[in-house]
Structures are given as C-alpha cells and as structure tokens.
PQR file of N, CA, C, O and H, with PARSE charges and radii, in Angstrom:
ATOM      1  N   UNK A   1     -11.397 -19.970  20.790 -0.4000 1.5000
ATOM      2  CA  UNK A   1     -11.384 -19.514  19.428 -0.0000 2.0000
ATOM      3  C   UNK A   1     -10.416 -18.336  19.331  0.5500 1.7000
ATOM      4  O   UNK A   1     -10.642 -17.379  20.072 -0.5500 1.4000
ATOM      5  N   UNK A   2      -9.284 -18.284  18.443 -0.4000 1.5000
ATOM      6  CA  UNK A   2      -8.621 -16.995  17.855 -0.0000 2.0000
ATOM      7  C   UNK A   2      -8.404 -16.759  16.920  0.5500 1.7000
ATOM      8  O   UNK A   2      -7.963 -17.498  16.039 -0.5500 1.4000
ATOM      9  H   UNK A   2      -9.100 -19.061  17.841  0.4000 1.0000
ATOM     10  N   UNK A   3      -8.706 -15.471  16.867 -0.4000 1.5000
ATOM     11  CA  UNK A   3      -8.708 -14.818  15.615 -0.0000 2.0000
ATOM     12  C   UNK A   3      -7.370 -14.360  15.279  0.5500 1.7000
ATOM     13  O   UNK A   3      -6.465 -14.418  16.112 -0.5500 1.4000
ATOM     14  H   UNK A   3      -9.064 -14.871  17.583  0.4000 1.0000
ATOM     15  N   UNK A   4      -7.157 -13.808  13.848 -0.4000 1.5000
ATOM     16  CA  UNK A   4      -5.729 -13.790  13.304 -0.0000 2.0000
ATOM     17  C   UNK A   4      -6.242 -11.734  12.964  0.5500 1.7000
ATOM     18  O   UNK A   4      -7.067 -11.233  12.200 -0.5500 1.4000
ATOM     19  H   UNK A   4      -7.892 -13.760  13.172  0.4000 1.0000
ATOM     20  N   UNK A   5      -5.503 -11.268  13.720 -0.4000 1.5000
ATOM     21  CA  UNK A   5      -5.572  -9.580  13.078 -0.0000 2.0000
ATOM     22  C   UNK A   5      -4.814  -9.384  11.942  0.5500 1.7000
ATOM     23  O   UNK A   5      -3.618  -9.628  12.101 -0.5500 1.4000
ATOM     24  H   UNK A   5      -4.833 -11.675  14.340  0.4000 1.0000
ATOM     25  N   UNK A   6      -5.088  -9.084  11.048 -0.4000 1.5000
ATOM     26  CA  UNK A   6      -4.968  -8.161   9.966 -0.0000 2.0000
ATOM     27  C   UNK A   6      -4.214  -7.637  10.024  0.5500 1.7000
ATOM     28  O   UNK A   6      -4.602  -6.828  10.867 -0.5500 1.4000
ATOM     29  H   UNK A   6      -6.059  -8.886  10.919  0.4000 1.0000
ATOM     30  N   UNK A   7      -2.918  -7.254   9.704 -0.4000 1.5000
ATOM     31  CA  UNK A   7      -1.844  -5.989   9.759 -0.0000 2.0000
ATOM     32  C   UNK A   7      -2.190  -5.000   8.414  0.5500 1.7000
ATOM     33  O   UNK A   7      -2.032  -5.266   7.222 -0.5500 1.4000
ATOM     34  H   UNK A   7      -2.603  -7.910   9.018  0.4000 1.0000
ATOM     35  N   UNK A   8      -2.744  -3.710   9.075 -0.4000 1.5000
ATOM     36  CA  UNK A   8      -3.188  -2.632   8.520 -0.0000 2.0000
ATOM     37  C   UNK A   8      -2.265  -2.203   7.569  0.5500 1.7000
ATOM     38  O   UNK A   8      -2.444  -1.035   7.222 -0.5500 1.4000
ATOM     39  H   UNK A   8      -2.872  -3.495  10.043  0.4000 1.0000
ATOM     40  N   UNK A   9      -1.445  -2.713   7.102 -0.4000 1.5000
ATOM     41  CA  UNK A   9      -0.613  -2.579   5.545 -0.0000 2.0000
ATOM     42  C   UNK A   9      -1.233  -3.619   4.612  0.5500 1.7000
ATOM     43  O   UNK A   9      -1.435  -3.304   3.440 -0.5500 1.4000
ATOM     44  H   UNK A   9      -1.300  -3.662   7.384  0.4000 1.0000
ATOM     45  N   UNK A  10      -1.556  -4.873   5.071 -0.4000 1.5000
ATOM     46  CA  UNK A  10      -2.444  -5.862   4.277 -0.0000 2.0000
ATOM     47  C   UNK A  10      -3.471  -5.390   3.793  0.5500 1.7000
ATOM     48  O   UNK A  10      -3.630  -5.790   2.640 -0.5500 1.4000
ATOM     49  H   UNK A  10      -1.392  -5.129   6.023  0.4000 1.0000
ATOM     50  N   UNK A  11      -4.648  -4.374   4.320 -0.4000 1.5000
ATOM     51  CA  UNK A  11      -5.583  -4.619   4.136 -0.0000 2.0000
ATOM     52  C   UNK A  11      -5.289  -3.533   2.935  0.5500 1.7000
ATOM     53  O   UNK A  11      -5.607  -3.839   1.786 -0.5500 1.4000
ATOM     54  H   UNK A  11      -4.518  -4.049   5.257  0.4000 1.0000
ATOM     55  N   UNK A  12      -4.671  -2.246   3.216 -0.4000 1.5000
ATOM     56  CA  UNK A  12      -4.023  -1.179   2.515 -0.0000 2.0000
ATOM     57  C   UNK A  12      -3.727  -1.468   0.730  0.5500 1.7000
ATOM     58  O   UNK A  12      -4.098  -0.975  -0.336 -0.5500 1.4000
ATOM     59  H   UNK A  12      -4.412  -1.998   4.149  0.4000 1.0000
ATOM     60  N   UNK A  13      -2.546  -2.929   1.353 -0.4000 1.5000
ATOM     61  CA  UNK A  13      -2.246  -3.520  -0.224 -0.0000 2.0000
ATOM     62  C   UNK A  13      -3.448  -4.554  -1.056  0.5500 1.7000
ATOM     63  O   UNK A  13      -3.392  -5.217  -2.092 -0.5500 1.4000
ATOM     64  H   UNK A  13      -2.246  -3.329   2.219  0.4000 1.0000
ATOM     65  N   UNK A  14      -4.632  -4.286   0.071 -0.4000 1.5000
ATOM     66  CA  UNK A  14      -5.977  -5.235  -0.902 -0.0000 2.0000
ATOM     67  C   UNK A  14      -6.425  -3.998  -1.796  0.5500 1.7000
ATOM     68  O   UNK A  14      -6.590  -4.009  -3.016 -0.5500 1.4000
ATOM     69  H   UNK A  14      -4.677  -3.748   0.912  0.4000 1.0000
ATOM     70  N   UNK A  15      -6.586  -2.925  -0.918 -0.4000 1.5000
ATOM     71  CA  UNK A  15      -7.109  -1.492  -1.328 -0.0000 2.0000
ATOM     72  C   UNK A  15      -6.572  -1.091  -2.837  0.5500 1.7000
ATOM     73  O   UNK A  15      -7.112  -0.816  -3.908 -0.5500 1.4000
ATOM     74  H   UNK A  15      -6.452  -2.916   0.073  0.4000 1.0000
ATOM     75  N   UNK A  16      -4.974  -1.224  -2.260 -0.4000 1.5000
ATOM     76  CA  UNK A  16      -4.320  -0.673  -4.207 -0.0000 2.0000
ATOM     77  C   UNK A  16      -4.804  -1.690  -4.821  0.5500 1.7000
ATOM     78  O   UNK A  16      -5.941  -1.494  -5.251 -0.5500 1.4000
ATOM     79  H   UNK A  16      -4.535  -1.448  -1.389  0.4000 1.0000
ATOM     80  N   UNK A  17      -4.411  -2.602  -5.004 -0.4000 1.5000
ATOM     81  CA  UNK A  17      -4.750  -4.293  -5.631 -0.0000 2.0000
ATOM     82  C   UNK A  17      -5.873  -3.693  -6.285  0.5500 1.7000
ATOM     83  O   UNK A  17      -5.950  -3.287  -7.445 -0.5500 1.4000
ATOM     84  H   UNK A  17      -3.487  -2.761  -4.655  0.4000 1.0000
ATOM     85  N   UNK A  18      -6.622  -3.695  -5.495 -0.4000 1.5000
ATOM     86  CA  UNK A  18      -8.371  -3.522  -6.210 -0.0000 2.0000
ATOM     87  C   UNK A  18      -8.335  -2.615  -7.058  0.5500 1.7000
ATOM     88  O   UNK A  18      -9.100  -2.724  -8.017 -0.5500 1.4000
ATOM     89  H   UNK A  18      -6.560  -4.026  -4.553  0.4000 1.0000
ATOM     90  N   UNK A  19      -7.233  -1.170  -6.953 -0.4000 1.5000
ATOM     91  CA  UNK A  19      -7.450   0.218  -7.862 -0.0000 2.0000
ATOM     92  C   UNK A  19      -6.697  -0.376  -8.707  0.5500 1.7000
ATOM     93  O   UNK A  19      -7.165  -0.182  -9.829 -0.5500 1.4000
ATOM     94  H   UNK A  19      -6.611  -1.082  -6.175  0.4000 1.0000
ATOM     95  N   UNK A  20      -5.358  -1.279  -8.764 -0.4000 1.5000
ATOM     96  CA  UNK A  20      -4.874  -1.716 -10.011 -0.0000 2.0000
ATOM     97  C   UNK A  20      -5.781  -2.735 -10.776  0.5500 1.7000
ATOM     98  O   UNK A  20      -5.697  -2.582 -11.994 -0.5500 1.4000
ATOM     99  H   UNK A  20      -4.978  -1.437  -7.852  0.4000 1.0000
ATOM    100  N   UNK A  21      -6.455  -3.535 -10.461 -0.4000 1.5000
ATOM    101  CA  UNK A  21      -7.598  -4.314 -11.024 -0.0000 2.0000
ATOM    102  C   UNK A  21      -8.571  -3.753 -11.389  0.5500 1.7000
ATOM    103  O   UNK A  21      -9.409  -4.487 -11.914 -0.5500 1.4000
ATOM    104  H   UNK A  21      -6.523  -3.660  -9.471  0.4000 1.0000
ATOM    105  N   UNK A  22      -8.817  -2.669 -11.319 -0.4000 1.5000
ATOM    106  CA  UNK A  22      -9.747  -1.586 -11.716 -0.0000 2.0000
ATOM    107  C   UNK A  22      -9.610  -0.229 -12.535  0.5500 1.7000
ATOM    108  O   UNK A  22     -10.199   0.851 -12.567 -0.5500 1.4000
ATOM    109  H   UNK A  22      -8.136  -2.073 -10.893  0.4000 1.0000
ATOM    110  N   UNK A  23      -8.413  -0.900 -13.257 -0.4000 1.5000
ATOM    111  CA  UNK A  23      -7.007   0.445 -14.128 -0.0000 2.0000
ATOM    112  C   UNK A  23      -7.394   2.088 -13.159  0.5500 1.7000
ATOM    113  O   UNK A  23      -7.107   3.207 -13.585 -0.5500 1.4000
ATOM    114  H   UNK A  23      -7.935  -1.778 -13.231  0.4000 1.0000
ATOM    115  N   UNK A  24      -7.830   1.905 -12.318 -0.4000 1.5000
ATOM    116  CA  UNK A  24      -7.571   3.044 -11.911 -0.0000 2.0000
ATOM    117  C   UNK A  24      -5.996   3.747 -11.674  0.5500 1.7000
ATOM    118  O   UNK A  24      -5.769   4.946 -11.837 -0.5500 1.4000
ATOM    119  H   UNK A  24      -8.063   0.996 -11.972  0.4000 1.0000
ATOM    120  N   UNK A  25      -5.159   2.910 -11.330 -0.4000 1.5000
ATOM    121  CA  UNK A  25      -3.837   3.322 -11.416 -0.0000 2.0000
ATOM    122  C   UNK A  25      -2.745   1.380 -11.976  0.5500 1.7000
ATOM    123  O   UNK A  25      -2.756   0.202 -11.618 -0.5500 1.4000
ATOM    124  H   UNK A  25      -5.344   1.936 -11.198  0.4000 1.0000
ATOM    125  N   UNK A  26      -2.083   2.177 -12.895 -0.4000 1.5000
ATOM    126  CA  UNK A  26      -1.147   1.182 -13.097 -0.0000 2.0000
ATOM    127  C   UNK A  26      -0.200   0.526 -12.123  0.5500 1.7000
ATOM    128  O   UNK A  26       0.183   1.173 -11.148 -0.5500 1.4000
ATOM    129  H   UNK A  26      -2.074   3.134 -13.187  0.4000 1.0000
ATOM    130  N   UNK A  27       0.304  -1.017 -12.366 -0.4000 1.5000
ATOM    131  CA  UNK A  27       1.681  -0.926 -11.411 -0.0000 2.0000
ATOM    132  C   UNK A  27       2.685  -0.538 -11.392  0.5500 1.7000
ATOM    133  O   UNK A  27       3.262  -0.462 -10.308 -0.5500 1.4000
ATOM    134  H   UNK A  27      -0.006  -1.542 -13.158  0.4000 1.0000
ATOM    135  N   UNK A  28       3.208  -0.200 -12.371 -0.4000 1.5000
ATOM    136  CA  UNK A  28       4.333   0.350 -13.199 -0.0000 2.0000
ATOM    137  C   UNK A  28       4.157   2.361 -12.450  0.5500 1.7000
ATOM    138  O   UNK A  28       5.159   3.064 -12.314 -0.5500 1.4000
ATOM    139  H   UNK A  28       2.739  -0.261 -13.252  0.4000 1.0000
ATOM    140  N   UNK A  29       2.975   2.774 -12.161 -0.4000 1.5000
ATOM    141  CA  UNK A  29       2.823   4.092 -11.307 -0.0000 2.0000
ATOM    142  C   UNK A  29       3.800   4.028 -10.116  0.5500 1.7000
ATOM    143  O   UNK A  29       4.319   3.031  -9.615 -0.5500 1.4000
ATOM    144  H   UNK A  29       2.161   2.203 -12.271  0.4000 1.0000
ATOM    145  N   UNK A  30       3.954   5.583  -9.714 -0.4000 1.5000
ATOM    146  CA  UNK A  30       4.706   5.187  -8.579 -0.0000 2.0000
ATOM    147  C   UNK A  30       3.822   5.714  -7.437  0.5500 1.7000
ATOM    148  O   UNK A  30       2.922   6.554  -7.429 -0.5500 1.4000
ATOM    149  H   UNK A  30       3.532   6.393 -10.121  0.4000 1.0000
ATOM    150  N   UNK A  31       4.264   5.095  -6.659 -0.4000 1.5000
ATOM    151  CA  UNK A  31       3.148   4.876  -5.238 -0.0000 2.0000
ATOM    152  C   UNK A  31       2.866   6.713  -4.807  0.5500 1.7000
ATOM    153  O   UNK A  31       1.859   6.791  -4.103 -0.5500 1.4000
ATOM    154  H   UNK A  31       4.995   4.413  -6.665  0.4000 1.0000
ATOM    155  N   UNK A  32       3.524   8.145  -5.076 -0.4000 1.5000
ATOM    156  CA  UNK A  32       2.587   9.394  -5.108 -0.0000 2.0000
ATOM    157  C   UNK A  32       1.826   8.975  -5.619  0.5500 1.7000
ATOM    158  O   UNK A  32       2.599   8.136  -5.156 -0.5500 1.4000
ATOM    159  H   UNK A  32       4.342   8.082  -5.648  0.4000 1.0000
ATOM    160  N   UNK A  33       0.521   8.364  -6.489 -0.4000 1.5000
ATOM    161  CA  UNK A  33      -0.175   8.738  -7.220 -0.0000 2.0000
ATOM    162  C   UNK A  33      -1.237   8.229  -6.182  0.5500 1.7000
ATOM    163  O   UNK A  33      -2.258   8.880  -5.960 -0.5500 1.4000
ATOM    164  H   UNK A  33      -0.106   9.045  -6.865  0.4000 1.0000
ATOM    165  N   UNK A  34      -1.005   7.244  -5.660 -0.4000 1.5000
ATOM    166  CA  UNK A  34      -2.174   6.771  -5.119 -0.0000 2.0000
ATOM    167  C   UNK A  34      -2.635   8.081  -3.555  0.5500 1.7000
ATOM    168  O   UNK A  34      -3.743   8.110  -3.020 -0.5500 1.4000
ATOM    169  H   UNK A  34      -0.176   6.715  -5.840  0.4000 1.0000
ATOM    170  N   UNK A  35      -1.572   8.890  -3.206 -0.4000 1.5000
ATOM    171  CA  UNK A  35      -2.325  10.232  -2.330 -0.0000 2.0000
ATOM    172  C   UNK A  35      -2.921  10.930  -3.087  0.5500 1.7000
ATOM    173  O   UNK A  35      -3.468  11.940  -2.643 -0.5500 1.4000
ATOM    174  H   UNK A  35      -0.672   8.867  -3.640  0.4000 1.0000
ATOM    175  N   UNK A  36      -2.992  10.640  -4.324 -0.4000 1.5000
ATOM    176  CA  UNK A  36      -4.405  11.344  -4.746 -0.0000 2.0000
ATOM    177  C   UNK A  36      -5.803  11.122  -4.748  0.5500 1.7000
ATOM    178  O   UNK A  36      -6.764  11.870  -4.930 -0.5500 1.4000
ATOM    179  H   UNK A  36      -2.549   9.819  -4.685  0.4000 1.0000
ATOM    180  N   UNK A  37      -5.661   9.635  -4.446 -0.4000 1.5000
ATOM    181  CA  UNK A  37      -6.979   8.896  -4.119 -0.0000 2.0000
ATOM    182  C   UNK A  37      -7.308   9.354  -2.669  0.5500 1.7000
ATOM    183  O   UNK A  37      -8.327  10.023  -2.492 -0.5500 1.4000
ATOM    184  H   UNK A  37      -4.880   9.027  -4.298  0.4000 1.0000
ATOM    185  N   UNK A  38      -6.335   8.964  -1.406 -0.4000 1.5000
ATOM    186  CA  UNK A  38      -6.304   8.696  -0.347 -0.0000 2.0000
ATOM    187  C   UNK A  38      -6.367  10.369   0.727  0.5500 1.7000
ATOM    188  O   UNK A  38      -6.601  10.468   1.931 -0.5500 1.4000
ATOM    189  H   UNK A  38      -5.508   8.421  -1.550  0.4000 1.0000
ATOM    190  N   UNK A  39      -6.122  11.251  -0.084 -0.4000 1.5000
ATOM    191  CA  UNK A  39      -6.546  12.636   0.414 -0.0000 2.0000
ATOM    192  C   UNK A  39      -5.834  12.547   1.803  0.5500 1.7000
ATOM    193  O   UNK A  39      -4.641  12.315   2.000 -0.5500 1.4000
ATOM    194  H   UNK A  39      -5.932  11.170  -1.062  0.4000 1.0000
ATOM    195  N   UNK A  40      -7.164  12.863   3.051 -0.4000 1.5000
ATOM    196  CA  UNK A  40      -6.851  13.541   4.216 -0.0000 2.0000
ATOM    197  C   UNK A  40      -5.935  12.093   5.370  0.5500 1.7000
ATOM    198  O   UNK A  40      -5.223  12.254   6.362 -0.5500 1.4000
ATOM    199  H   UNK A  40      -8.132  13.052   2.890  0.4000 1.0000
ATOM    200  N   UNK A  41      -6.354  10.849   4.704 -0.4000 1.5000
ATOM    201  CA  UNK A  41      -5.567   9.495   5.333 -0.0000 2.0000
ATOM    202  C   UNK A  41      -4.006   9.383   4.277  0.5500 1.7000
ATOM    203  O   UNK A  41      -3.523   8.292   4.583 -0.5500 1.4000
ATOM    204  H   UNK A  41      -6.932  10.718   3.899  0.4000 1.0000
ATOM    205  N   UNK A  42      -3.504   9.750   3.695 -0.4000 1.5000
ATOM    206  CA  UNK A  42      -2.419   9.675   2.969 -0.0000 2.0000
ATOM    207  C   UNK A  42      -1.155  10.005   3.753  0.5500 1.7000
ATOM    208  O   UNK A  42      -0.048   9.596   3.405 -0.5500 1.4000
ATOM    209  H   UNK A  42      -3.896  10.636   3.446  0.4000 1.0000
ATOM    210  N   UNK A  43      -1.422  10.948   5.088 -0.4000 1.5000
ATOM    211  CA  UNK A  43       0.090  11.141   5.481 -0.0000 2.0000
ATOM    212  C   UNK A  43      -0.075   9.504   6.430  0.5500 1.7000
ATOM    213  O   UNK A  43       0.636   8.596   5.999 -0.5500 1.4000
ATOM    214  H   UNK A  43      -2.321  11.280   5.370  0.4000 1.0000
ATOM    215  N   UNK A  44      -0.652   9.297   7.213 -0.4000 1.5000
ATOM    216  CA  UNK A  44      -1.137   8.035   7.667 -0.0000 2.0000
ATOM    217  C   UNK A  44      -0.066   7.015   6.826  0.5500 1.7000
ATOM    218  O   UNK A  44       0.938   6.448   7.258 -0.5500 1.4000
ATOM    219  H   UNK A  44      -1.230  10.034   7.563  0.4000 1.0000
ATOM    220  N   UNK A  45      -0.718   6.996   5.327 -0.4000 1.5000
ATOM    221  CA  UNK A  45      -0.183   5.619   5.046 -0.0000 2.0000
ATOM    222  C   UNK A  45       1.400   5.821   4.519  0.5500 1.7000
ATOM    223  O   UNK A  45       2.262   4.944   4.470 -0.5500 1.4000
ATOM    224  H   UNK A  45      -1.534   7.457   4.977  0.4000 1.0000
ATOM    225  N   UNK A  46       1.546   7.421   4.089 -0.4000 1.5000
ATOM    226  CA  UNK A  46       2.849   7.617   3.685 -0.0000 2.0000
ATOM    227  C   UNK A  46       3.825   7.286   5.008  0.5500 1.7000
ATOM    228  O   UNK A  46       4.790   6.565   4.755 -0.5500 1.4000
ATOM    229  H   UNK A  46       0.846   8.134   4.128  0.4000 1.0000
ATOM    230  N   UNK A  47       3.699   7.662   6.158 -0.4000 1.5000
ATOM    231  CA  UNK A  47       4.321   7.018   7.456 -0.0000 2.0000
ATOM    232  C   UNK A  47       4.563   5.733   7.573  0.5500 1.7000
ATOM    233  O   UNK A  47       5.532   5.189   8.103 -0.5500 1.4000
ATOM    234  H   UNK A  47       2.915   8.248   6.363  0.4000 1.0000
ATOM    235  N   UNK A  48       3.696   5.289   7.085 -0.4000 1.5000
ATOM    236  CA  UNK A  48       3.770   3.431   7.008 -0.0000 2.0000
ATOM    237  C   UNK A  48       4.146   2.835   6.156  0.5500 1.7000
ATOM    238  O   UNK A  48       4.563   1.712   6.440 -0.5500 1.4000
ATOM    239  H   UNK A  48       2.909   5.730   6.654  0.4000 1.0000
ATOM    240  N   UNK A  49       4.205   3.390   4.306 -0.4000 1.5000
ATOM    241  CA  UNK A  49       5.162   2.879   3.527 -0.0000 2.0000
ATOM    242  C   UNK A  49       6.610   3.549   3.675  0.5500 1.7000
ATOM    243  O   UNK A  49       7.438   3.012   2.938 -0.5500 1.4000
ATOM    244  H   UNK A  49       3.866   4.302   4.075  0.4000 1.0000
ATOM    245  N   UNK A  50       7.116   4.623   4.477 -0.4000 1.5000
ATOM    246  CA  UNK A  50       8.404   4.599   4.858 -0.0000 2.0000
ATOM    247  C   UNK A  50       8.977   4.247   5.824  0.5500 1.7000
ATOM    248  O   UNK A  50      10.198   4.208   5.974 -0.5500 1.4000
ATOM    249  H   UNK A  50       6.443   5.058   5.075  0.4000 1.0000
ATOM    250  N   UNK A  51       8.094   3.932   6.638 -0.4000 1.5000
ATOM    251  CA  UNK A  51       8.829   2.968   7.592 -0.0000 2.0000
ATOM    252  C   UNK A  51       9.211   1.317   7.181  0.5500 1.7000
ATOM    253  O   UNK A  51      10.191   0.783   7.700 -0.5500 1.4000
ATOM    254  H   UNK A  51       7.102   3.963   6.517  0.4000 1.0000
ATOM    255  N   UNK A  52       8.280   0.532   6.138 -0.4000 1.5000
ATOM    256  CA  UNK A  52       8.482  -0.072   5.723 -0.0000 2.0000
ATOM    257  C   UNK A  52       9.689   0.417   4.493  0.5500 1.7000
ATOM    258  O   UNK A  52       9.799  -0.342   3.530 -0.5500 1.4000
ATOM    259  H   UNK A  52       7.484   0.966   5.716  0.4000 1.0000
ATOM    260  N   UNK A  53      10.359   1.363   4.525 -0.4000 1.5000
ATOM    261  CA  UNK A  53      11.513   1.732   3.781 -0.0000 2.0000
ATOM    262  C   UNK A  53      10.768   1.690   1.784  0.5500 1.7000
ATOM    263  O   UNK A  53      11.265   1.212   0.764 -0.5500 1.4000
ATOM    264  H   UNK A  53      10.270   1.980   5.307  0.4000 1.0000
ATOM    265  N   UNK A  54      10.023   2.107   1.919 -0.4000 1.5000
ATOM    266  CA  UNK A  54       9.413   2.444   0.439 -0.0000 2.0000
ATOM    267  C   UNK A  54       9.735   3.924   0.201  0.5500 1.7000
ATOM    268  O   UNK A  54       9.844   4.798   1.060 -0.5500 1.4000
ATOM    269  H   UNK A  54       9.620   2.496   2.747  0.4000 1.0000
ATOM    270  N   UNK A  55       9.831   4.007  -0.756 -0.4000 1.5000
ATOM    271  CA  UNK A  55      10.054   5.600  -1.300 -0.0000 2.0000
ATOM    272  C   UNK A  55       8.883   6.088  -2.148  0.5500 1.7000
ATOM    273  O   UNK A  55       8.219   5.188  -2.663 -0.5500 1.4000
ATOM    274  H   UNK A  55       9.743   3.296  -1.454  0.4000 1.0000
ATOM    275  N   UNK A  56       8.675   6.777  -2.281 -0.4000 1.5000
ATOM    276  CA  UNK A  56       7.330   7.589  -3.429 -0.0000 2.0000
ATOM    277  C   UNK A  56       7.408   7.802  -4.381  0.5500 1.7000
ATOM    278  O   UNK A  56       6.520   8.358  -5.026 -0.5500 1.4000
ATOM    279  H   UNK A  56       9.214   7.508  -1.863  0.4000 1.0000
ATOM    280  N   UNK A  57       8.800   7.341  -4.951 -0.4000 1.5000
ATOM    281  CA  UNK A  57       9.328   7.095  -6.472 -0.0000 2.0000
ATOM    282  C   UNK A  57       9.219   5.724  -6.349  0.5500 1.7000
ATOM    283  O   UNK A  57       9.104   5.216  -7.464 -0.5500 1.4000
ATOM    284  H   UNK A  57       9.522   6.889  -4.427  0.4000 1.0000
ATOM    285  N   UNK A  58       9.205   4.715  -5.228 -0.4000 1.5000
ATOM    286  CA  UNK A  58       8.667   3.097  -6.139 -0.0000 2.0000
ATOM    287  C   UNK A  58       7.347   3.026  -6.479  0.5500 1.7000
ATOM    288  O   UNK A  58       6.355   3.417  -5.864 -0.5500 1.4000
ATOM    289  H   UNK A  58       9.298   5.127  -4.322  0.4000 1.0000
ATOM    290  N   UNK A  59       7.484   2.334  -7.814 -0.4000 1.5000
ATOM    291  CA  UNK A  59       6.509   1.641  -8.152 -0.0000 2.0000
ATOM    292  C   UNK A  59       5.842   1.209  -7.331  0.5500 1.7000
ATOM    293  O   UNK A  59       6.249   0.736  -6.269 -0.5500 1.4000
ATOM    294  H   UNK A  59       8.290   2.016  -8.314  0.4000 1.0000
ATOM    295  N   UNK A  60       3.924   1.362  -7.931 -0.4000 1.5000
ATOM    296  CA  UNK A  60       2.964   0.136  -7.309 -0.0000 2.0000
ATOM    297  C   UNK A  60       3.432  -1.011  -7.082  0.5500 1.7000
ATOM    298  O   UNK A  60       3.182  -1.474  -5.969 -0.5500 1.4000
ATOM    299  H   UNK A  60       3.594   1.746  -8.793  0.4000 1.0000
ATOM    300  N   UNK A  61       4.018  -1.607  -7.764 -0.4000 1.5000
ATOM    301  CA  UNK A  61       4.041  -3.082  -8.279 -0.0000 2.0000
ATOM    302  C   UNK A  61       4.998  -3.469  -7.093  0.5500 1.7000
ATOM    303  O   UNK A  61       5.187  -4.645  -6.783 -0.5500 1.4000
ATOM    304  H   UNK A  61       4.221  -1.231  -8.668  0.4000 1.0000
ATOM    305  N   UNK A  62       5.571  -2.443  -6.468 -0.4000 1.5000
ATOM    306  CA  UNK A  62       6.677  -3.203  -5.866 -0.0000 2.0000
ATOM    307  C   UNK A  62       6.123  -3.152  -4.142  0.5500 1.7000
ATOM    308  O   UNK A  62       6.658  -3.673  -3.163 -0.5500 1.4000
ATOM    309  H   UNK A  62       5.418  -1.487  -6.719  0.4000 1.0000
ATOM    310  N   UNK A  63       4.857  -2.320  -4.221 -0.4000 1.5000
ATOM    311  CA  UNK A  63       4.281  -2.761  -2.712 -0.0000 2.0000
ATOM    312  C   UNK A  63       3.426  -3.670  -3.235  0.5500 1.7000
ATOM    313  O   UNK A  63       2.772  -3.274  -2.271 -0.5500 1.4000
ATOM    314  H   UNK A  63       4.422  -1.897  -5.016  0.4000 1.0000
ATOM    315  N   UNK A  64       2.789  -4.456  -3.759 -0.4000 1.5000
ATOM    316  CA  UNK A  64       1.584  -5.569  -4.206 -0.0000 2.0000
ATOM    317  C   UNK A  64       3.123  -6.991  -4.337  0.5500 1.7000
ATOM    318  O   UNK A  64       2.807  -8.116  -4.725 -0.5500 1.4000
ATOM    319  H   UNK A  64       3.321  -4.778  -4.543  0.4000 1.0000
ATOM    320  N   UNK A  65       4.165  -6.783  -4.083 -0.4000 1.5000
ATOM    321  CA  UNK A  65       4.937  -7.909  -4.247 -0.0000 2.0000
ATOM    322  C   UNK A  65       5.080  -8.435  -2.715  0.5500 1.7000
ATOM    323  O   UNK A  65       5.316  -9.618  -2.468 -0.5500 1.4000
ATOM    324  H   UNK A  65       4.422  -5.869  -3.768  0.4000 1.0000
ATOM    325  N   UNK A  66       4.930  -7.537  -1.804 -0.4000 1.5000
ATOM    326  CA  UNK A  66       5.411  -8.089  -0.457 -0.0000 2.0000
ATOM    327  C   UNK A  66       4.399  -9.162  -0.174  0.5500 1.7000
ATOM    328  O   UNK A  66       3.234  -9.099  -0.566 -0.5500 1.4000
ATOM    329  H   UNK A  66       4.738  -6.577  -2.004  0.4000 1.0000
ATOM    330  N   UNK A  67       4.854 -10.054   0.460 -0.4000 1.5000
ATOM    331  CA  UNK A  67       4.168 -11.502   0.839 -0.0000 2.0000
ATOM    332  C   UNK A  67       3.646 -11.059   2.296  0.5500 1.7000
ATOM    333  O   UNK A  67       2.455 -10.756   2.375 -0.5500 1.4000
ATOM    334  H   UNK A  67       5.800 -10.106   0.779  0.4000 1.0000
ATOM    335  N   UNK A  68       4.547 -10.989   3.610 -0.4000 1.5000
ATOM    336  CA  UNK A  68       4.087 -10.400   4.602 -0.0000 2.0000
ATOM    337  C   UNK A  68       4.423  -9.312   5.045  0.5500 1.7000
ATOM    338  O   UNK A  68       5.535  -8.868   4.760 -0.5500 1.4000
ATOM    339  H   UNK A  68       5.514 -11.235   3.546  0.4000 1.0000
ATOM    340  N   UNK A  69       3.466  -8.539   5.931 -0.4000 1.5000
ATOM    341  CA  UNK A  69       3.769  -7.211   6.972 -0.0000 2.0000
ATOM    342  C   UNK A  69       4.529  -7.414   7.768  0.5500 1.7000
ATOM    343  O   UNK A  69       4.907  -6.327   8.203 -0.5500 1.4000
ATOM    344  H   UNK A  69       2.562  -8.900   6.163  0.4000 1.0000
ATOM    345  N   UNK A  70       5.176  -8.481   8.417 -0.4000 1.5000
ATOM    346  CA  UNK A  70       5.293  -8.593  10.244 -0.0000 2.0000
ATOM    347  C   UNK A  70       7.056  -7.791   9.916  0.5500 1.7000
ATOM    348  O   UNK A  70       8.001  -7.780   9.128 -0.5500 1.4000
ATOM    349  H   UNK A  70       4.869  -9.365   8.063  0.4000 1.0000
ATOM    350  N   UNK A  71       6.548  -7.228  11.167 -0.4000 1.5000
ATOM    351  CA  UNK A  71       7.560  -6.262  11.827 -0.0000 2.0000
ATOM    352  C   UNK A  71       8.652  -7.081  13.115  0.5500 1.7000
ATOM    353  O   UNK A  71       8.311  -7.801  14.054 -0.5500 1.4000
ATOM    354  H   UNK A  71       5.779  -7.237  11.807  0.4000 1.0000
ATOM    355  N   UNK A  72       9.750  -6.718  12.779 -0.4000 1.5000
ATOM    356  CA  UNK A  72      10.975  -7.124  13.277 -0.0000 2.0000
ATOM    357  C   UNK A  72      10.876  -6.214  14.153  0.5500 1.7000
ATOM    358  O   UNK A  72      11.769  -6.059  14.986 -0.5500 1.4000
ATOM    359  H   UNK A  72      10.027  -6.134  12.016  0.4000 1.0000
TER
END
C-alpha cells in the first residue's frame, strides 16, 4: 500500500481557499493580508510563497490558480 504525501503548499492553498469561501479575504487581496491571519507561522509560509517566486503584492487568486506544487 502507498500513500501519496501532500506537498505542504497544497494543503496551505486548501487553507486560503476555505478563507476565500468564507469572504474572510477576497481573491482579488493580495497575498500580505493573509499574515494577518497566519501570525507567528507566516514567515514559514512567506519563505515558501517566494521561493515559489510569488510576491506579496500578488493577488490571492493567483496562488488558488496553481494546479501543482512539485518542485524542479
């Protein structure tokens, strides 16, 4: 039996998903807004949406578009 792991940006983009389905933040926001939710784990994920080359001036909408995580 094997299991398929999760890449910890997936589960991340279920996390916003759910706050945009929940108007807690728009998509059209740009992705600072959501370290206001994410407090003392925010440098964490800010490391991981710039390595994935995101900036903190994009839009939500434009991390909820990526299809997969996998790393080159």
């Amino acid at each position: 039996m094997s299991q398929q792991v999760i890449h910890p940006m997936s589960k991340f983009q279920r996390q916003v998903r759910s706050l945009v389905d929940s108007k807690v933040v728009r998509p059209s926001d740009r992705l600072w807004k959501i370290a206001l939710l994410y407090g003392d784990e925010w440098s964490y994920w800010k490391k991981e949406l710039e390595d994935f080359e995101f900036s903190m001036k994009d839009p939500i909408s434009d991390l909820l578009l990526v299809e997969s995580w996998d790393e080159d």
